[in-house]
Structures are given as structure tokens and as C-alpha cells.
N, C-alpha and C positions, 0 to 999 in steps of 0.2 A: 761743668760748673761745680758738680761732689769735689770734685779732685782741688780747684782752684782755693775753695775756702776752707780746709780741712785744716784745724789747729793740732792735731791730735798724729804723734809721729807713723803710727800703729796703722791709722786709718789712709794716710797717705802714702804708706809699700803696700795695704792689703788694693787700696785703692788704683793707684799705681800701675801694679802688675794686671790687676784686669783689664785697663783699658791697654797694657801694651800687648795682652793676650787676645784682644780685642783685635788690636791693628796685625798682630801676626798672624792672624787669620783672615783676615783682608789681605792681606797680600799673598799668600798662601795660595787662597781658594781662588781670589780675582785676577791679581794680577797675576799670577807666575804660570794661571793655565790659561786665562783667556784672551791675553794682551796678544802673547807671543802668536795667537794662530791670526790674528789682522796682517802679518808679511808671511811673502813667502818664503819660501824654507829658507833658498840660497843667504837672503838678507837676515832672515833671523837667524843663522849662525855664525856668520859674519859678524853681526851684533854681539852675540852672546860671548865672540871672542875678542870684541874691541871694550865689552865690558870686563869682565873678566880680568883681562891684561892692567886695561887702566886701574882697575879694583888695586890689583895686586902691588902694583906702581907706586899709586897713591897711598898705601897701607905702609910702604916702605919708608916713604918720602914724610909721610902726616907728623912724625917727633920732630924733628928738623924744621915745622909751621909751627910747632905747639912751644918749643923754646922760642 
């Protein structure tokens, strides 16, 4: 709610970066060590290499969506 009504340009990057300092820390701490141990191994590197790939895919391909 801070963030959505902030007039002030100063208060909306100091604002801003906490809460994205906020989420990278959630994902960090939560997601990146506790998600991955719910499969077992075999699938969650299988995973990590069908993410990955597509990551890299789609990073290539995303200018060519954006024109």
C-alpha cells in the first residue's frame, strides 16, 4: 500500500528496492531450497534442466515478442 500511493520519485526506488529486496529473499530462502527437496532427485534435475534450457530459449527469442 506504501509503495502504491507514493507521490514523491525518491520514496518510490527507496521504496521499491525493499520490497524487491524483500521478494529476493523469498525466493532465495523459500523457494530455491525448500521447494526443490518435495521431488526426488532424478525429476528435480530433469526439471532444473528443462528450466534452464527453456530460460535460455526464451531470453533469446523475448526481442523478437517485444518488437
Amino acid at each position: 500500500m506504501a509503495y502504491a500511493y507514493q507521490t514523491n520519485n525518491t520514496m518510490v526506488m527507496i521504496i521499491g528496492f525493499l520490497l524487491t529486496m524483500c521478494m529476493y529473499a523469498m525466493n532465495a530462502s523459500i523457494l530455491s531450497v525448500y521447494v526443490p527437496e518435495l521431488f526426488p532427485t532424478r525429476y528435480r534435475f530433469q526439471g532444473k534442466g528443462y528450466a534452464a534450457g527453456s530460460g535460455k530459449l526464451l531470453n533469446v527469442l523475448m526481442p523478437y515478442f517485444i518488437i
